[in-house]
N, C-alpha and C positions, 0 to 999 in steps of 0.2 A: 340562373334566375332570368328569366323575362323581362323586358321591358316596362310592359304593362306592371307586374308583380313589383318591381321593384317604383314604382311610380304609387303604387296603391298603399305600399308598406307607406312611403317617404309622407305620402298624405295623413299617414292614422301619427304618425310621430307629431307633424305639423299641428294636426288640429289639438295636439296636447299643450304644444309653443303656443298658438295663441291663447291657451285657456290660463296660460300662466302668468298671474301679476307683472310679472318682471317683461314680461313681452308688450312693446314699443314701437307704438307707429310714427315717427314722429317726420312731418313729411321732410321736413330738411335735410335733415339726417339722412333718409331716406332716399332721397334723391341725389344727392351727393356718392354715397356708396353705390346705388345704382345706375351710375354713370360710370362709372370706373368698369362695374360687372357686364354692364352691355358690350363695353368695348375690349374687355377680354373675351367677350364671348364671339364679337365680331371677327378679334383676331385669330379664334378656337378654329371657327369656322372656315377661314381661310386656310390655315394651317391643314385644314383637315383632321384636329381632332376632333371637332363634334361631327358625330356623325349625324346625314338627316334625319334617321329615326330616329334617336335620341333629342335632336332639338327640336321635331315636334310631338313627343310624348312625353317628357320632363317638363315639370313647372317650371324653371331655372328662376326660380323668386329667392327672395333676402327677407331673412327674420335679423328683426332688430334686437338683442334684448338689454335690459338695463343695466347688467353685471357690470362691476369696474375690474372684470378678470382682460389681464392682455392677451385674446383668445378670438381665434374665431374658428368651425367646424362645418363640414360638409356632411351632407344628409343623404339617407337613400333619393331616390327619383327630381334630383336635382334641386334640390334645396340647400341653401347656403345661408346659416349662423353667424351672426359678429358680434360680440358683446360691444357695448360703449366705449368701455374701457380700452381695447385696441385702438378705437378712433381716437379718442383722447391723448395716446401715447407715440402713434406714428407720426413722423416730422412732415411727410408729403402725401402726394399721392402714389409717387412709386412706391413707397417704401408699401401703403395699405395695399396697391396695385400688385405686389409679391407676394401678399398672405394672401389674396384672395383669387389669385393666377395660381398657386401651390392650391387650392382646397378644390379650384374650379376642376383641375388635374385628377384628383382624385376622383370627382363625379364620371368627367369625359372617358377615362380609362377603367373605368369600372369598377374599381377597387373595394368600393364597398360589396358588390354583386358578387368577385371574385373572394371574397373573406368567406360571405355567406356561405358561398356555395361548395368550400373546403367539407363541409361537415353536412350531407345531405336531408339525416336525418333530423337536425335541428327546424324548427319552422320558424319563418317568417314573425310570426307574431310575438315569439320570445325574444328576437333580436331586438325585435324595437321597443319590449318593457327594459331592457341590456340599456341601449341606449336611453332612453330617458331614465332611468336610472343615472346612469353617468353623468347628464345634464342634472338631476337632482342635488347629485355628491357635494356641489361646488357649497352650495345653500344650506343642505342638511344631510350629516353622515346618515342621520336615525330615517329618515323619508328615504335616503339611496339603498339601504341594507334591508327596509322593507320589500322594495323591487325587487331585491336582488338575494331571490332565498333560494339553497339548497345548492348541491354540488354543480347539477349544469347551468345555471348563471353563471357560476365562476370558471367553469368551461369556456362559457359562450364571453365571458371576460378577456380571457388572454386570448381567444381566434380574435378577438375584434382589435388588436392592436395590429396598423398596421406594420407592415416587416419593412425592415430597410433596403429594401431595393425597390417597395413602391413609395417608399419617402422620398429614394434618391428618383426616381422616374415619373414624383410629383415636382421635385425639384426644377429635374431638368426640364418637362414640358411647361411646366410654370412658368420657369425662364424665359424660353421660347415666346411662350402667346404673351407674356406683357412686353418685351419688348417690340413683338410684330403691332402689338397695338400702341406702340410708342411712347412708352415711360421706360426711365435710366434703368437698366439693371445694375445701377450702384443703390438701387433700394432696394435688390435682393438681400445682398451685404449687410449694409447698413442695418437691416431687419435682423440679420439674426445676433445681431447682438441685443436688441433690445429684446428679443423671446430668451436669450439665455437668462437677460436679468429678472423678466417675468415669471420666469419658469421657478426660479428660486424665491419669488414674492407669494407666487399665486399656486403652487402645484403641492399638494398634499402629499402625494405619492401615491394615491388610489387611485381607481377607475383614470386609466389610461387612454382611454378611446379616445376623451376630448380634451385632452391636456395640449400645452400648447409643447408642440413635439420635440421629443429630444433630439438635441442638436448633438452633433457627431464634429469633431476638427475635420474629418474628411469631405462630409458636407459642407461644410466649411471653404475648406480649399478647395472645393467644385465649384463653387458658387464666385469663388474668387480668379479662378484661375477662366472660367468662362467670361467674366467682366474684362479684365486685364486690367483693372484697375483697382489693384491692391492698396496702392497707397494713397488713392484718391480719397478726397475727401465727400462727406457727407451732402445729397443733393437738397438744396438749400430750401425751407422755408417760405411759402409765401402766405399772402394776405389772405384770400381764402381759404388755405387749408388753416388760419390761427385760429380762425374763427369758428371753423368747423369743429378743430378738435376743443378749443374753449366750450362749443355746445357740448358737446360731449361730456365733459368732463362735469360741466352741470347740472345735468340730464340725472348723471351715475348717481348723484350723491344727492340725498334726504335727511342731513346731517343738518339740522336748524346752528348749530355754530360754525359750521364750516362757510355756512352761505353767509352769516353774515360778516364773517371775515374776507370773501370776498368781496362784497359790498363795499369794505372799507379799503379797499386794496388801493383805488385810485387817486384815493388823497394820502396814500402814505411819502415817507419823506422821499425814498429812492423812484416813485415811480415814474416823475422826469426823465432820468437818467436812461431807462429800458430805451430799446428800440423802438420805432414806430409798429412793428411787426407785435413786436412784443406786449407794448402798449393797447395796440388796439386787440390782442386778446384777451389782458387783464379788463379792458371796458367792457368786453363781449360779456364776459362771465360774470363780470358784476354785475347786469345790468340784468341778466336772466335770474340773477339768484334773489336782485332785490323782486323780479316781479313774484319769484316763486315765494318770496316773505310777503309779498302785499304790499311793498313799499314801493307804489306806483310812481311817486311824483321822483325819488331816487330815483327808480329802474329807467324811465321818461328820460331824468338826468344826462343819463353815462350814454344812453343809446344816444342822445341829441350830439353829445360829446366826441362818440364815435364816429359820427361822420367827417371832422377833419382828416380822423385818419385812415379814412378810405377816397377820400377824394381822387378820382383820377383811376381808381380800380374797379370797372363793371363789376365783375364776381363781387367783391368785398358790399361794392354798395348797394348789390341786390340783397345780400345778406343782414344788412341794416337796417335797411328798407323791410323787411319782411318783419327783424326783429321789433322794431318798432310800430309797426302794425298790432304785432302780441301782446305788446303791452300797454297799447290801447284801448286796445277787443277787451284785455282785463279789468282795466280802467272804467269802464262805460263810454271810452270815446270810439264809437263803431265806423266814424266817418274816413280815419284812416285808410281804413281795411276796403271801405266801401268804395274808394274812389282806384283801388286796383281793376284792369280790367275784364269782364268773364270772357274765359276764353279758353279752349279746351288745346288748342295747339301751343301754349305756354306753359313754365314748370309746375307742377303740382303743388306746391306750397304756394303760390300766386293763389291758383285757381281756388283752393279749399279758404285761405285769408278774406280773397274777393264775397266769396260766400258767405263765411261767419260775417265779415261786416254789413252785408244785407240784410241776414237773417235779423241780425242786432236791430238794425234799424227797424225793421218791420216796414218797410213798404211794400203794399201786396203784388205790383204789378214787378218791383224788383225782385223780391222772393221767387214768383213767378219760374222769372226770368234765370235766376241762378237754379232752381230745381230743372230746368230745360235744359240749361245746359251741363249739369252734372250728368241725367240721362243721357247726353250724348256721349258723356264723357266713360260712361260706366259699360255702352254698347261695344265700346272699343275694348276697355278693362275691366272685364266680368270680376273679377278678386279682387276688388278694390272693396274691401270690406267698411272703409272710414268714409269712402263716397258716397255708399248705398247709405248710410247712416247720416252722413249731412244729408242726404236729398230727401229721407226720410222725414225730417225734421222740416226741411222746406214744402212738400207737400202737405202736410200736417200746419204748421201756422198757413197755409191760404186755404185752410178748408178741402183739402182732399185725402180722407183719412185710410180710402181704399190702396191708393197709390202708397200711402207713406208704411200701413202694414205691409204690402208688397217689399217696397226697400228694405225694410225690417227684416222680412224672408232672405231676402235676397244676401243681405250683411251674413246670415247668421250660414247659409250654403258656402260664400267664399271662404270662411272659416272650417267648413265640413262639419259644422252643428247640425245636420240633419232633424233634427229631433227638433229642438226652439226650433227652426225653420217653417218645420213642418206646426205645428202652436199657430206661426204667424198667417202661414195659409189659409187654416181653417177658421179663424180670425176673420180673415176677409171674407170665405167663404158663407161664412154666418151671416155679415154684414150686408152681402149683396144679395141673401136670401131675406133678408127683412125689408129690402126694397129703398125706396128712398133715392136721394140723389146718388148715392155710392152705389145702389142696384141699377141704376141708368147707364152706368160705364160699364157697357159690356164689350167692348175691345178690353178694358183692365179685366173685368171678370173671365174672358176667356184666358188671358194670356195667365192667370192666377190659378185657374184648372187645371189649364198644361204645365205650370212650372210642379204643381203640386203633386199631380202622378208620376212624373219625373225625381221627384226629392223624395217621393214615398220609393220608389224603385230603390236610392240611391239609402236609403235607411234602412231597408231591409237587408240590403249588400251590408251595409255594414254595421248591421247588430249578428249578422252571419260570422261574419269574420271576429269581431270581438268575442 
């Protein structure tokens, strides 16, 4: 399989992950795990597994989804899966730095392309109703069994398990790029003991493609024997990853009694007694679950509360700092948010925070101001689909309704919605033919022409292929 071919498969799967509920933008998260994926990629690179056609024709993007499965999965054309639930459960960042140096592995060395391509006759387009199929399983047997009907599905089931020798040769290159990118390879270790306990929480026993992988004693003692630190203990804990994985584990769960037991977590008798580590994760998660109940002046509470126990930790107290922004934004206090600064060379949850609190306010020359620079921010990262969609909304409150259908378009391309996309083009296209202040912008109406025969192109490719 090609390059191209396997980038164009990895796309039609993708745009199925975003169309699905459970799929999650949520920038912190997000930024967090893509930080860790950059710098295994940086070290891939040095290493010399990725090769440069591969890292300029792969997406090498991260789908979030909201599963509480300890799980994460590589995708054809460089795409990489984490459910929540992983985040939630890893102790550091080596330990997540190991699951996602093993999955990066599997993209680099080609693994999926090499499955495929055992079985000639099979097409591309079956493999990946196979896969999404398997990502269905977890949710609903009755939705997974409908994908997956008649003899060559279940064919195309057992080719798509990988074999133990590119497990072991995900393992070992795994090993490799996280620690050239420098995290402990005692969170290789450490890892696989929490996928054994997963495995047995969260694994049905079907659709194997994306289960989280069977572990071997021999894998095992590779992983061990390459550390040399068998009897070492566990790489410790710190302030921002509590926090992180405390979002997480928030995120996961829609459980109206679970959240408010968190809620109440902070004034119980023993929570003196935790660690400050520990402590300021039960604050984190309370403080998220009250804003997700609506219990602003609580969720306000724990965040105000959190801050001693971040004092003195950048990371932690940017994380508080942002959290508390959130539940202001929800509160009606926009002034928070608003006093971050826009700026596109700073982290993405800043940037998108700084925005919501302008928009909240409405001042037109600030609004403005944040739609400008999301633009800039979006000429850099075309597939930032939640950018095109705030700036969208910022063109749109100062009165430019051409621009903000454009963003619209544009949200619904980084997705591979071709179809709405194509809705929102001609949208515009009608608008600037009626004339008016929106038919005056013809820099916007040109640039609306050309993205639109280009999205028409890219819709006809693929109602061909479907």
């Amino acid at each position: 399989m090609t390059l191209g071919a396997e980038r164009r498969l990895g796309d039609q799967i993708a745009r199925e992950l975003y169309r699905d509920p459970d799929y999650l933008d949520d920038p912190v998260l997000q930024a967090y795990v893509e930080d860790i994926w950059l710098s295994l990629m940086q070290a891939a690179r040095s290493r010399g597994e990725l090769s440069p056609d591969q890292d300029e024709r792969f997406a090498w993007e991260v789908v979030l989804g909201r599963d509480r499965q300890v799980n994460a999965f590589a995708l054809p054309g460089g795409y990489m899966g984490v459910y929540l639930g992983l985040i939630a459960v890893v102790a550091n960042r080596d330990e997540l730095a190991s699951v996602l140096g093993h999955e990066l592995s599997h993209i680099t060395q080609r693994h999926i392309s090499r499955l495929m391509s055992k079985e000639g006759q099979q097409t591309p387009l079956m493999i990946a109703a196979l896969i999404l199929a398997a990502l269905a399983a977890s949710k609903s047997p009755d939705a997974a069994s409908a994908l997956m009907v008649g003899g060559q599905a279940l064919t195309l089931q057992n080719q798509l398990r990988f074999s133990r020798d590119m497990e072991r040769e995900a393992d070992r290159v795994g090993y490799g790029v996280m620690t050239q990118a420098g995290y402990d390879g005692q969170g290789f270790v450490t890892m696989f003991d929490k996928l054994q306990q997963a495995s047995r929480l969260n694994d049905n026993g079907a659709y194997p493609y994306l289960r989280s992988h069977p572990l071997t004693t021999e894998r095992i003692a590779d992983m061990q024997a390459r550390q040399q630190l068998k009897d070492a203990g566990p790489v410790p804990t710190t302030l921002e990853h509590s926090l992180i994985a405390a979002r997480a584990r928030a995120l996961s769960s829609s459980n109206i009694d679970q959240q408010r037991q968190w809620v109440a977590e902070p004034d119980a008798a023993g929570f003196a007694a935790l660690p400050v580590i520990r402590q300021a994760g039960v604050l984190y998660t309370a403080a998220l679950a009250a804003r997700q109940l609506r219990d602003y002046p609580r969720a306000r509470q724990w965040a105000i509360r959190l801050q001693d126990k971040v004092r003195g930790n950048p990371e932690a107290q940017r994380l508080q700092t942002w959290l508390l922004c959130e539940i202001d934004l929800a509160a009606g206090r926009p002034e928070t948010a608003a006093r971050l600064p826009l700026s596109t060379q700073g982290p993405r949850p800043a940037l998108f925070l700084a925005v919501q609190g302008r928009l909240a306010q409405g001042v037109s020359a600030e609004v403005e101001a944040a739609a400008e620079t999301l633009q800039t921010w979006v000429t850099l990262r075309p597939h930032d689909a939640s950018a095109w969609q705030m700036m969208a909304a910022a063109w749109r409150a100062v009165g430019k309704p051409l621009r903000a259908l454009r963003a619209e378009a544009e949200a619904q391309v980084a997705h591979f919605d071709y179809s709405a996309a194509m809705d929102r083009f001609k949208a515009a296209q009608d608008m600037v033919r009626r004339g008016g202040e929106a038919g005056a912008d013809h820099v916007e109406a040109s640039i609306i022409d050309t993205r639109a025969r280009e999205v028409g192109l890219l819709l006809r490719e693929q109602s061909a292929q479907r």
